[in-house]
N, C-alpha and C positions, 0 to 999 in steps of 0.2 A: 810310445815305444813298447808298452809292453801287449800291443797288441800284435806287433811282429815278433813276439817273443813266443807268445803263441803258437803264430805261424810256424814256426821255425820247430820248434816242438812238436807238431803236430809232423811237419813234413818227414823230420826224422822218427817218428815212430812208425810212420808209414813204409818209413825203405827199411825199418827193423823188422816189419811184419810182415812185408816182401821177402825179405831175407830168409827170416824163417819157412812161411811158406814152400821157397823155392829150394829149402834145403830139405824137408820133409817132402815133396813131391820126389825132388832126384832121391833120395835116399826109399822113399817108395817104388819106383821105376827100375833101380837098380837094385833091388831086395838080394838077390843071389851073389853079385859078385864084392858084393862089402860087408865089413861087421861094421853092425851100425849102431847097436847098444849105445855109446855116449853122447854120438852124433845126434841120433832119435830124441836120448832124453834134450839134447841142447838145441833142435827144431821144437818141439815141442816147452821147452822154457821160454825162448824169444818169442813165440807165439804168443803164449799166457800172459805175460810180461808187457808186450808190446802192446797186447790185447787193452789192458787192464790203464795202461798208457793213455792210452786213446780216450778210452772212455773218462779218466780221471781230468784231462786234459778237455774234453768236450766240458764236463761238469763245470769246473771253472771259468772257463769262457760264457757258459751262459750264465754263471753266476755274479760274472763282471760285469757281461752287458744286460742285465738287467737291473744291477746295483745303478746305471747309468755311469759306469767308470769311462766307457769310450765314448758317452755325450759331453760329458765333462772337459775328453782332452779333447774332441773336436772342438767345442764350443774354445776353449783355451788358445786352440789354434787360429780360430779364426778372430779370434779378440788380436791374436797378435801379429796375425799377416794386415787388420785393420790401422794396427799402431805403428807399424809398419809403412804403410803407405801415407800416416799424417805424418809420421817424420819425414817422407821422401819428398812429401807435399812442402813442408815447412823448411826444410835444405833449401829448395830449389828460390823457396819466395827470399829468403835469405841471400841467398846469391843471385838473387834480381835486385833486390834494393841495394847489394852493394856494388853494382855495376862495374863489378869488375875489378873494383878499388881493395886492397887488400892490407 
């Protein structure tokens, strides 16, 4: 789970750093016909921000997966899709021996 959590965080810092960019670019391109004093300073905060996002958020990912946190929950997962299939296993021979009789 908390390796989509990641994700997830990661994606939206990305459409925040989009954002900004895209609002420092327009606010560049239109230089003349806006004031753009707090808009500027708030592309260039999302930027910084988002920036700093990113990279905090990379830092701990590789800090996870090197700690082996996501060999840990794969291995976990696959213990339990294995437990999983000896309980599907042992249902079935269960309801073979009682043929039917309930």
């Amino acid at each position: 789970m908390m390796f989509f959590s990641f994700g997830i965080a990661y994606s939206l810092e990305l459409i925040a750093l989009v954002f900004g960019v895209g609002l420092f670019i327009f606010l560049k391109t239109h230089q003349n016909k806006l004031r753009k004093g707090l808009l500027l300073f708030v592309a260039w905060l999302v930027i910084v921000i988002s920036s700093l996002s990113i990279i905090c958020t990379t830092v701990h990912t590789i800090k996870f997966w090197s700690g082996g946190y996501y060999k840990s929950m794969m291995m976990m997962h696959k213990h339990m899709m294995e437990k999983g299939k000896d309980m599907m296993e042992k249902s079935k021979d269960m309801m073979k021996s009682d043929n039917g009789n309930y």
